[in-house]
N, C-alpha and C positions, 0 to 999 in steps of 0.2 A: 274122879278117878285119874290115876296118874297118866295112863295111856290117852286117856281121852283128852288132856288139857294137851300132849305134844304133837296133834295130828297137824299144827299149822306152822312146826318148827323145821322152818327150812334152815339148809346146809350155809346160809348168811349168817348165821349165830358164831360160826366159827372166826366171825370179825372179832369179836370181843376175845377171844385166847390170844389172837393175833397183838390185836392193841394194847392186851397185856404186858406180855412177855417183851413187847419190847419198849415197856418203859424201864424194865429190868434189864435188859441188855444194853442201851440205851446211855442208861446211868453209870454204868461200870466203861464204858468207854471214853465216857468224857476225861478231858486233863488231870489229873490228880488235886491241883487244887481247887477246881470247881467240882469235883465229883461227887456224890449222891454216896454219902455210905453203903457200904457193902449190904450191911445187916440188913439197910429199906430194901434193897433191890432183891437182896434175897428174899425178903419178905413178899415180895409182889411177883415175885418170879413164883413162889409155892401156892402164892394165889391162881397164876394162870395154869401150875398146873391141874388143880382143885378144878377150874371150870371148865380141860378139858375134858377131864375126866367124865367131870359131868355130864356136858355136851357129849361125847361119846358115848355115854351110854342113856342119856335121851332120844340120840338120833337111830342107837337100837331100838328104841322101843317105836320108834316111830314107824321100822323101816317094816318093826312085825306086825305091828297092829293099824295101819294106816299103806298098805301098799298102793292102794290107786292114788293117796297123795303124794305118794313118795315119785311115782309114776308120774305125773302132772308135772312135777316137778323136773324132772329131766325132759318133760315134752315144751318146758315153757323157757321161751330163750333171753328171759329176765331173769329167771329164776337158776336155770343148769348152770352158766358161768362160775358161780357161788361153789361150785365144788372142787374149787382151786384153794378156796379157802379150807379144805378139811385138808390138805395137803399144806398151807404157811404154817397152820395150827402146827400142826407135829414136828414141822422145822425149828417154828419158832420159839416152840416150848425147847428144844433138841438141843439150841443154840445157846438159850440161857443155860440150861443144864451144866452146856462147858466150861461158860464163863462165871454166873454166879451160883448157878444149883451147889456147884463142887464146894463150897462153903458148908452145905448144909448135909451133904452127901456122901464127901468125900471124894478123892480124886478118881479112884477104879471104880466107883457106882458110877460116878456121870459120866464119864467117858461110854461104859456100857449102853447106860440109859439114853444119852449122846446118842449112841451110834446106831441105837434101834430104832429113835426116833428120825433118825437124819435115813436111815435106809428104807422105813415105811413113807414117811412124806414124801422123798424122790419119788417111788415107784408110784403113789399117789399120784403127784404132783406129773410126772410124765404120762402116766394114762387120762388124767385130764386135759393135759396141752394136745393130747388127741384126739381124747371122744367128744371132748365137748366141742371144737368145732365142725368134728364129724355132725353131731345131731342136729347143729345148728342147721348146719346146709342141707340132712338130707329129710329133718322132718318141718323145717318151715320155710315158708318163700319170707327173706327177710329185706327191708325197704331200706336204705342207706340213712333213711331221715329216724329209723329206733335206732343207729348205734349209738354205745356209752360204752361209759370207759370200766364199764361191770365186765366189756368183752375183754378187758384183758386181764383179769383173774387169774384163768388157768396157764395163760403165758408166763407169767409173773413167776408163778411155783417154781420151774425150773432155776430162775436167779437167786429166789433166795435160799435153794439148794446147795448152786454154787459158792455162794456165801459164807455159809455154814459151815460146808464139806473141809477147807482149807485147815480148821480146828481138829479135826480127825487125823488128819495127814500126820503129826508127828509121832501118833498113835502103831503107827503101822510096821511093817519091819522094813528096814530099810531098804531101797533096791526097786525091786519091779511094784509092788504094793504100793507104795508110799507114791513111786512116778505117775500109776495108773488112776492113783485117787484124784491126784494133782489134775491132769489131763482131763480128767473126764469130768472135773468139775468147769475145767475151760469150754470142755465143748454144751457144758450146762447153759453156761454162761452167753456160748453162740447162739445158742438155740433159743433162748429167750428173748436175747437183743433182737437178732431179726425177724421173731414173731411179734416183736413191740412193734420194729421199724415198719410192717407190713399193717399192722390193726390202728396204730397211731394216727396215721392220717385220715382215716375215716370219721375214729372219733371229732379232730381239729375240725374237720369238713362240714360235718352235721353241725357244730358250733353256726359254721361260719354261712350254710347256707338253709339252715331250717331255725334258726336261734337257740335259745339256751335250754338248757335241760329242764325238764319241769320241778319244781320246785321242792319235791323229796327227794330226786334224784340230783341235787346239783351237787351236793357233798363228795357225789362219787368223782366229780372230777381231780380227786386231791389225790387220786389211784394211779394217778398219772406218774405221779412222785418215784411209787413204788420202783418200777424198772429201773428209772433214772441213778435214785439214791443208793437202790441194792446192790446194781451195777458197779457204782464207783465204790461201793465197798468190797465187794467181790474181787476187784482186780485191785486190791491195794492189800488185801488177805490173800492172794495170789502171790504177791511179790513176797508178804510174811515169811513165807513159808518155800519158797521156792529154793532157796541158795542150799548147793548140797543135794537134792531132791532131781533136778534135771541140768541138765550140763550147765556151764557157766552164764554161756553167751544166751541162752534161753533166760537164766534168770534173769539177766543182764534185761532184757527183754520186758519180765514183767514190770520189772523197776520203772522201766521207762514207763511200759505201760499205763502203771496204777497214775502215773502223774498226765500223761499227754492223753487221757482217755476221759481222766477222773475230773479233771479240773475245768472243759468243755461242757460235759454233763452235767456236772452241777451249776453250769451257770445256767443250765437251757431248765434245769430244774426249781433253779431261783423262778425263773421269766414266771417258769407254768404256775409257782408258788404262786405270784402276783396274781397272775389271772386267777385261776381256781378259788381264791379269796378273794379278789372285787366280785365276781360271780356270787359268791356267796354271800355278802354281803347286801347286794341288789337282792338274792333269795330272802333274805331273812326281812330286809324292807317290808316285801311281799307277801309275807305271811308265813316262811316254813316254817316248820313248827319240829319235835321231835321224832325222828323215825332211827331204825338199825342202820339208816346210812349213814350216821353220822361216826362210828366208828371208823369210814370213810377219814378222818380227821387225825386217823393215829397211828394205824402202823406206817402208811407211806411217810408221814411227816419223819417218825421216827428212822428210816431206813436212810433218812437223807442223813439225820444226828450221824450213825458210822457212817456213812459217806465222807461228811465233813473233817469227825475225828482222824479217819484214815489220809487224808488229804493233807492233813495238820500235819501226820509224823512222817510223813513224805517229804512237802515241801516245806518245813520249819515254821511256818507262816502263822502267825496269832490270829491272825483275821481270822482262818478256819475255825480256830480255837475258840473264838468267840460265837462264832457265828455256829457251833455247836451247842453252846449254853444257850444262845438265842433260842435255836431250835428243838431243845428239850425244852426248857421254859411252854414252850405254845405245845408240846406234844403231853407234858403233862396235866396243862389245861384244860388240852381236850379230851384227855383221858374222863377224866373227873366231867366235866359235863354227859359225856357219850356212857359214862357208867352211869351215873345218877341220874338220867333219861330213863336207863336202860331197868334200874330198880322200881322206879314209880312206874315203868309201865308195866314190868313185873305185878307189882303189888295190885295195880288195877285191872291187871287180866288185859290189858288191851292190847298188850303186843303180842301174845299167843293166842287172841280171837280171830274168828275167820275174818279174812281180807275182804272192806266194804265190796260190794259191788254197786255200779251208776246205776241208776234208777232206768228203765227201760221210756223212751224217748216217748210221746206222742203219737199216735199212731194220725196221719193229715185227714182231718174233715174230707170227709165224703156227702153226698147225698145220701149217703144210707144211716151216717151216723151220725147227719146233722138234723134230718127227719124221723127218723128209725124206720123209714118205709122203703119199697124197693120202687123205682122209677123208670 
């Protein structure tokens, strides 16, 4: 029964739309003579949005016929964070829409489709950057030594709002509209940064004073990327779009910005690069094996690709250029492993079976249960 196989599909599924959509967007941003034809990206772009249709309407049926696990799920604070991701999902599908859907769409369907998906995901994506660390604090006491970098899911959503948002702007009528979109994808944009810069050190911390993450959870460190790379694409889609839109010496502003902001971040985002992959490396030594965190492996990689390409047409610089293709290269790799994970466990039922539980421990030798008598 179909209800019955989705009662262990948590809101983490929305990785895989996320790691889609931006290997379609992804592609289409690269330099023009290294770019990804249109036609694949569009093709892979109407794939992501097939799954999240799907996923949307699995996680209805989940939400109707499985309430106490839907419940569980928001009480478990491994589990709630993940609800940032139904928020990337609708952006990320949102954001292809503009840049390759409209190939397939047409220019006045994706801008629409665009801009419904770009206005459900915000509102998503802001109601999670606040309830979920609401429930975190007020329904568990939580130990500094569980943080991961799954806690910065719902922070994340608001960047890559900002993101997005800057593609709609010329859509608008010119004046107060167009200024208002522009602005309030900046203060998007505030509001994510300083939620990263507050949850980031925590994650670094637990690194550094309880050791490494357990070994299905180490992929999540590559989430770290996310803020970094969406960020420095965000404010280099800020200066796009800015000239004309708010006064001069303001655009004047983000120009600056997209470079003296952009070009920082992505170096701190290379370092985390390094690490998050020796990490993972040493995991896989060690036995990890395939889990949904390995989706972990794709859209953040991919948010840094527009990072970089933005970066390129700012400061002229080929390195970026390159250093683009590098990074779709590994993003579409891991594309391809983290899907084809994702089918065989499909096929074998394992990734939608109940989550093992450990075995319950030994209860210690007594006199009563090492004699059966009472003494």
């Amino acid at each position: 029964m179909i209800s019955a196989a989705v009662r262990h599909l948590g809101p983490n599924w929305y990785a895989s739309v996320m790691g889609t959509a931006i290997v379609a967007s992804t592609g289409a941003a690269l330099p023009p003579a290294d770019g990804v034809p249109r036609t694949a990206c569009a093709a892979v772009w109407a794939l992501s949005c097939a799954l999240l249709v799907t996923l949307l309407a699995a996680r209805a049926l989940h939400w109707t016929h499985h309430r106490d696990q839907a419940r569980a799920h928001l009480r478990d604070p491994a589990m709630v964070p993940f609800y940032g991701c139904l928020a990337m999902a609708l952006l990320a599908v949102g954001g292809g829409t503009m840049t390759v859907g409209r190939d397939w769409t047409g220019s006045g369907a994706a801008v629409v489709l665009g801009g419904v998906l770009f206005a459900a995901g915000t509102a998503v994506g802001l109601a999670a950057a606040v309830a979920v660390p609401y429930l975190m604090a007020v329904r568990r006491r939580l130990d500094p030594a569980q943080a991961t970098p799954v806690w910065l899911l719902p922070l994340v959503a608001p960047m890559v709002s900002a993101a997005v948002g800057p593609a709609l702007v010329p859509q608008l009528p010119a004046g107060q509209p167009r200024a208002t979109l522009l602005y309030a994808c900046f203060a998007l944009f505030g509001l994510s940064l300083l939620g990263t810069a507050l949850m980031l050190p925590l994650v670094f911390a637990r690194l550094l004073f309880h050791g490494p993450l357990p070994l299905a959870l180490t992929p999540t460190l590559f989430l770290v990327l996310g803020p970094l790379g969406q960020s420095t694409t965000a404010v280099g889609r800020f200066a796009d779009v800015a000239s004309g839109v708010v006064p001069a010496s303001y655009a004047r502003g983000f120009d600056t910005l997209a470079v003296l902001y952009g070009v920082p971040a992505m170096g701190f985002a290379l370092l985390w690069l390094a690490l998050a992959t020796a990490h993972t490396v040493r995991a896989r030594r060690r036995g990890m094996g395939f889990t949904m965190t390995w989706w972990a492996f794709t859209f953040p990689v991919g948010t840094c690709v527009t990072g970089c390409a933005a970066l390129a047409r700012r400061t002229g610089l080929a390195a970026y250029d390159w250093l683009a293709v590098a990074l779709y290269g590994v993003l579409v790799l891991a594309w391809a492993a983290a899907a084809t994970g994702t089918v065989r466990g499909l096929i074998s039922g394992e990734l939608l079976a109940a989550p093992r539980t450990a075995p319950a421990a030994p209860r210690p030798a007594t006199v009563r249960t090492r004699s059966g008598a009472v003494h």
